[in-house]
N, C-alpha and C positions, 0 to 999 in steps of 0.2 A: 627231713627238713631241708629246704635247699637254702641258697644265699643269694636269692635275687634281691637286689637294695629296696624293692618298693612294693610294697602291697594293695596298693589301689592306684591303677592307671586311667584319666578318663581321656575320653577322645571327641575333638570335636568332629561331625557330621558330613557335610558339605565342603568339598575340600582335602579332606583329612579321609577319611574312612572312605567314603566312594566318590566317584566323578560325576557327578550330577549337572553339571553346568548345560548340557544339551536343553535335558527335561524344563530346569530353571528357564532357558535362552526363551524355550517356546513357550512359555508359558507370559513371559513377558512381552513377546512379539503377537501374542495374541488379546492381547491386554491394548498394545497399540495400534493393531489393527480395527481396535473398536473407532479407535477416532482419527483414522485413517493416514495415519501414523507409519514413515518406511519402517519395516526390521531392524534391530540391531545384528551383528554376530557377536557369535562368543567368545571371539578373543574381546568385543566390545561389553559382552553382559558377564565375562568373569570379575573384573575387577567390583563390582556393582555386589556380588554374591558377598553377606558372612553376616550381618549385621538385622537380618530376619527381613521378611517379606515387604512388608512397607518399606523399608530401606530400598532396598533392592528397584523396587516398582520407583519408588521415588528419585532415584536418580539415573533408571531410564527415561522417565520423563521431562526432566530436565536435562536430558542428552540430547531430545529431540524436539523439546522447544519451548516447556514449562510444566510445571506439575501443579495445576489448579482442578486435574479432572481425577486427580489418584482418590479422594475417597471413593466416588462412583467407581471408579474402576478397579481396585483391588479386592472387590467380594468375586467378579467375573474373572478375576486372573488365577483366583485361589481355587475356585471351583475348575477352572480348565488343568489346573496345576493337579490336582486331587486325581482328576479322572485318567492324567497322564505321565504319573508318579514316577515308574519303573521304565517306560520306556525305551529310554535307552542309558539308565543310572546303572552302575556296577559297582563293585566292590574295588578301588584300588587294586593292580596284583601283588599277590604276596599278603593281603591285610587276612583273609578269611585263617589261613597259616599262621599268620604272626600272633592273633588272635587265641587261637585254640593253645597257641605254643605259650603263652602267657596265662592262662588258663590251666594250662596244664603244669605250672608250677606251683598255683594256688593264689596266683594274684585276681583280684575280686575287677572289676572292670566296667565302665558306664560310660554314658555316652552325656554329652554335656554341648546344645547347639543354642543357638536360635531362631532354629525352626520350630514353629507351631511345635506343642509334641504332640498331636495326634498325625501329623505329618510323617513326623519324625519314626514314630510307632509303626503307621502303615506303612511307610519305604522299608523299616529295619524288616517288618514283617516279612513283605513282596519279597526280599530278597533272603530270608530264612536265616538271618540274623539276631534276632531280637533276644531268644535266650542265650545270648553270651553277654549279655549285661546283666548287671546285677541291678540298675536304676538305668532310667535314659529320662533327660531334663532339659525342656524344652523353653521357647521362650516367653513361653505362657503356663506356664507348671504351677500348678496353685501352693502359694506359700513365697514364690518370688518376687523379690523388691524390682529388681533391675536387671538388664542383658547384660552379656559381654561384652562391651572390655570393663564391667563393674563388675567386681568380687563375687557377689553372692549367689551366680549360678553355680558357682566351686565350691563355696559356702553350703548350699543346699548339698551339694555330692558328698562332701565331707560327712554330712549329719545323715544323710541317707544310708551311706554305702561304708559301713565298717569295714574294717580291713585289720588284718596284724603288723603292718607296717605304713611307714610313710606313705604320702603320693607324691603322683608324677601329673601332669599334661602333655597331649597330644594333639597339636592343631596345625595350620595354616595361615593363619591372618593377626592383625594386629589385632582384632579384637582378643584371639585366647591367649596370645603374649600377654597382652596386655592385663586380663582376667586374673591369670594363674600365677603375674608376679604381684598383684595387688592382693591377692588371698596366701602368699608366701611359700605357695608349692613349683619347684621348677617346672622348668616347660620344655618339650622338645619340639621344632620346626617342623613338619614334612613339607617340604622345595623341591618335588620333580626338574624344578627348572635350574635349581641352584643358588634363588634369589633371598638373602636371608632377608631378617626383621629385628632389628636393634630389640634386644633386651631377653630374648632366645636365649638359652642357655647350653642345645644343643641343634643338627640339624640332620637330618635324611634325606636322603633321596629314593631312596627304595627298601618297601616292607620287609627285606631279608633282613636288611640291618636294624630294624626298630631296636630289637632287643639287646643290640650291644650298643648302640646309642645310648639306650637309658642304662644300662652298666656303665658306662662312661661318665656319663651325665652324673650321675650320682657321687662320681668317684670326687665331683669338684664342689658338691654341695656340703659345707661343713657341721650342718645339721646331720648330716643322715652319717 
């Protein structure tokens, strides 16, 4: 038996597990080149990512002059999006490691976004991920009230994804702060850049450390 503090860890997708923001950038920049629309970059289409596809479309569109053409245009950005999934999306380094090494203690594990989850299914797939979760919960998963940063995608991982000990999160954005202190499990940062998010309870910068992070993390929670 070991003495890791948490039993089910989930992680959010986009951000958090892999670097997908290229895939997303194009996917949006071909969405306005339907109506003949300059490009964004992606230092301009990251801040836009966490909040699920219409989000996302939606406030490219009003970066670049109004969003009155996003219904029409979000069936052809999803379709371009589909056919261009993996192209240049990876794995965070260190996460495929930190994964198996969490795994390999017996913590049970799920993926918790708001992307589509048939999205979410085919990216984990393409990249030969998808069995190291025990659930993955997307933002259309039959059974859900509401996205993140409301409770009940956490809510669902809870009832799904049994475990023998507490949980944790793993995200990026205001949204899974926001999510994971609303459903009362902490949460851990990951900030490549360093940049935190009020209400975080831990942060990283790089997958070696996930796991002493949430050792840590745990040590301040007086639940656990």
């Amino acid at each position: 038996m070991n003495d890791f503090p948490f039993g089910l860890v989930g992680f959010d997708l986009d951000g958090t597990l892999v670097d997908s923001v290229a895939d997303l950038a194009a996917a949006v920049n071909h969405a306005l080149a339907e109506i003949g629309r300059a490009p964004l970059t992606i230092d301009q289409v990251r801040p836009m990512i966490g909040g699920g596809s219409g989000v996302m479309l939606q406030r490219a569109l009003i970066a670049t002059g109004g969003d009155e053409q996003l219904d029409d245009l979000l069936p052809g950005m999803l379709a371009f999006y589909a056919a261009h999934i993996v192209d240049h999306t990876r794995p965070f380094p260190g996460v495929v490691e930190a994964l198996d090494a969490l795994r390999k203690l017996g913590v049970t594990l799920a993926v918790v976004t708001n992307k589509r989850e048939h999205f979410s299914v085919a990216l984990l797939d393409a990249l030969g991920l998808t069995d190291r979760f025990t659930c993955i919960i997307g933002g259309d998963t039959p059974g859900l009230t509401a996205m993140k940063p409301d409770r009940a995608p956490i809510d669902l991982m809870l009832h799904q994804c049994t475990s023998s000990g507490p949980a944790a999160f793993v995200g990026d954005s205001i949204y899974d702060v926001g999510a994971a202190r609303a459903a009362g499990i902490p949460v851990a940062l990951f900030a490549p850049d360093g940049t935190g998010i009020p209400g975080a309870d831990a942060m990283f910068a790089d997958y070696r450390d996930l796991l002493p992070t949430l050792t840590r993390m745990a040590e301040t929670q007086p639940a656990i």
